[in-house]
C-alpha positions in Angstrom: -15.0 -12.4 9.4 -12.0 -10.4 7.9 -12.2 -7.6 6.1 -11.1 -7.7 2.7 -10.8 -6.1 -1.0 -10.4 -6.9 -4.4 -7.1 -5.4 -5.0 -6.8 -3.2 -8.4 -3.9 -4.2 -10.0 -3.5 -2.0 -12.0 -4.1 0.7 -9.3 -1.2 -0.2 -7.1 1.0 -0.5 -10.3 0.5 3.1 -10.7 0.5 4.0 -6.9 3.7 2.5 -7.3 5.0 5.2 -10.2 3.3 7.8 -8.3 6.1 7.2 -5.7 8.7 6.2 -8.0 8.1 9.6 -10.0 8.2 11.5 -6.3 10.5 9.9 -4.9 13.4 8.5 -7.2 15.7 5.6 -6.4 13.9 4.5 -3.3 13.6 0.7 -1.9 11.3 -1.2 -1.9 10.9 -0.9 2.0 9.9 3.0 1.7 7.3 2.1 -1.5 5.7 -0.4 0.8 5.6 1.3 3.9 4.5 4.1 1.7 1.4 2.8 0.1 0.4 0.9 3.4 -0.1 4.1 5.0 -2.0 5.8 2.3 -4.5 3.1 2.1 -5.0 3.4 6.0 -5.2 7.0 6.2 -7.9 7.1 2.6 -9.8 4.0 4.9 -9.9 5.7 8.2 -11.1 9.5 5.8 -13.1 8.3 3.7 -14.4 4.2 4.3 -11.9 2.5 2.0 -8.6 1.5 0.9 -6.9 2.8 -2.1 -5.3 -0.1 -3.4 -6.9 -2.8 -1.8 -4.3 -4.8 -1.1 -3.5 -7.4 1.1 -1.4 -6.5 3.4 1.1 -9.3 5.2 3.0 -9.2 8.2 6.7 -9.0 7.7 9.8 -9.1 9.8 10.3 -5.3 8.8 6.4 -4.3 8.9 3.1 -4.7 6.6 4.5 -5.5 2.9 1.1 -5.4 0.3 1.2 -8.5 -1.6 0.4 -7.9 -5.1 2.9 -4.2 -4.3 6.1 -6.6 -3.4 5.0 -9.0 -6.2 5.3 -5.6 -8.9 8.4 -4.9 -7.5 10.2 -8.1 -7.9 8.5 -8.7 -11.1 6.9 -12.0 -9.9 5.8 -14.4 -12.1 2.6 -14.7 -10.0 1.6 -11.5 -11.4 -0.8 -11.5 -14.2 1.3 -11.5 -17.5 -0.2 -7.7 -18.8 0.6 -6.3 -15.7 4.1 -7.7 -15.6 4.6 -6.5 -19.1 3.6 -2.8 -17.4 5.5 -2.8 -14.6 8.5 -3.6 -17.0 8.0 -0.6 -18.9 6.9 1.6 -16.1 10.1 1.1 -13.7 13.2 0.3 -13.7 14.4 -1.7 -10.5 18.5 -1.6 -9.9 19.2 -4.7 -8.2 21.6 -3.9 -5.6 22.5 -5.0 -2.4 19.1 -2.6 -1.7 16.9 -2.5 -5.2 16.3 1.2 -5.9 13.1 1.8 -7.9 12.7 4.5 -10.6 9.6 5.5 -13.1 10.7 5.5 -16.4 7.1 7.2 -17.0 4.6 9.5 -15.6 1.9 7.4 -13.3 -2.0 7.5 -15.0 -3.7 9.9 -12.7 -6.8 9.4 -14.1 -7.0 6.1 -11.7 -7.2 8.1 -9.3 -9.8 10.1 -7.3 -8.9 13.6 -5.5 -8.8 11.8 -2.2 -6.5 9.3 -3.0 -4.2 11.2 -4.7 -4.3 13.6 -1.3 -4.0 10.4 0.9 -0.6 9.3 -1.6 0.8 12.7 -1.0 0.3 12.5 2.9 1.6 9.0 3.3 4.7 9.4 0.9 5.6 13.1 3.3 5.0 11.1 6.4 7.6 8.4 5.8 9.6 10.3 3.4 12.4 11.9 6.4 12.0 8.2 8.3 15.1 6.1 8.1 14.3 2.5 7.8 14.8 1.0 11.3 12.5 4.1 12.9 9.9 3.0 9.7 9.7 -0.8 10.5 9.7 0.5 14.4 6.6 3.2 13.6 5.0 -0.1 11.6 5.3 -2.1 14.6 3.4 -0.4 16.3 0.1 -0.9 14.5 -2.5 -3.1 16.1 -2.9 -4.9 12.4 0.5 -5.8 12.7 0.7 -7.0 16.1 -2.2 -8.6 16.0 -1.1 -10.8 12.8 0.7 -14.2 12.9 4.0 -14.0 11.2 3.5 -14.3 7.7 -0.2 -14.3 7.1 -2.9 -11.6 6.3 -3.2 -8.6 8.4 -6.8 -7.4 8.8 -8.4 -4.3 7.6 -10.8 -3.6 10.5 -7.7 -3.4 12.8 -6.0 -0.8 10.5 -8.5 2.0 12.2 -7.3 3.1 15.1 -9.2 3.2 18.4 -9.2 7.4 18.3 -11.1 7.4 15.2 -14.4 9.5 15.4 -17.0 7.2 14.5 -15.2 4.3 14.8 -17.7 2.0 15.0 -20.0 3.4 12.2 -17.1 3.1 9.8 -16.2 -0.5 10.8 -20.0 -1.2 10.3 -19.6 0.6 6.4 -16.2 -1.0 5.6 -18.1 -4.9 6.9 -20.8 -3.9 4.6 -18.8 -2.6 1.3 -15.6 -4.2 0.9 -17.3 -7.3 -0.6 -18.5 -5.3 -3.5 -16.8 -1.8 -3.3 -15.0 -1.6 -7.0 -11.4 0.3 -6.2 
């Protein structure tokens, strides 16, 4: 059974300033790439995801659904968060949309840990150009063990080095039903 979470909306809205407010003017490939790694490295530290959410595998590497739908302003997004995300960033849409805060992210959302695992993931990725990024994102079992497309699993997003690997697979089967993010 795959592992899965009930994404916060409102969460990845804000994870999404967080970067935005670091990291002015990037695309929307770095923001993803961004945010998929801090929810790995928060569930492989500390026996969950950030964001929770679900992450799809794309020609250029894992894109988080409900993220990409914020960014683009979908209309499949819930209409208060739309109206958000509209006053929280400003998207040029350029041959490559740049992204851009227009305020400060609300920190309170987050714990210590995540905010540590946001910081880690944006300085990881920050120096990659975006070939070596999709490359690096490539790599990860979740990905290659995805169809084209469709969900990636959770489970596979810890990697066989882990300590404890198996106890935290056993946790994440057992919380992500009703973990609150």
């Amino acid at each position: 059974m795959r592992i899965r979470y009930r994404p916060n909306y409102q969460k990845i809205l804000e994870a999404i300033i967080f970067v935005s407010e670091k990291h002015p003017g990037r695309g929307f490939h770095h923001i993803l790439k961004a945010l998929y790694y801090a929810d790995k490295y928060h569930l492989q530290q500390f026996g969950r995801p950030i964001l929770g959410d679900a992450y799809v595998k794309m020609p250029f590497g894992p894109v988080g659904s409900i993220t990409y739908d914020i960014l683009k302003m979908s209309d499949y997004l819930p209409s208060e968060i739309a109206e958000q995300a509209e006053a929280a960033l400003k998207v040029s849409r350029n041959k490559v949309p740049r992204v851009n805060a227009k305020r400060s992210p609300e920190l309170s959302l987050f714990s210590q840990s995540d905010l540590m695992c946001l910081d880690e993931a944006l300085a990881f990725c920050d120096k990659i150009p975006f070939l070596d990024l999709t490359e690096l994102t490539h790599q990860e079992q979740a990905w290659l063990q995805a169809e084209m497309h469709k969900e990636m699993d959770y489970e596979l997003m810890i990697d066989d080095e882990i300590e404890h690997r198996a106890d935290l697979l056993m946790h994440i089967r057992e919380t992500s039903a009703t973990i609150a993010l």
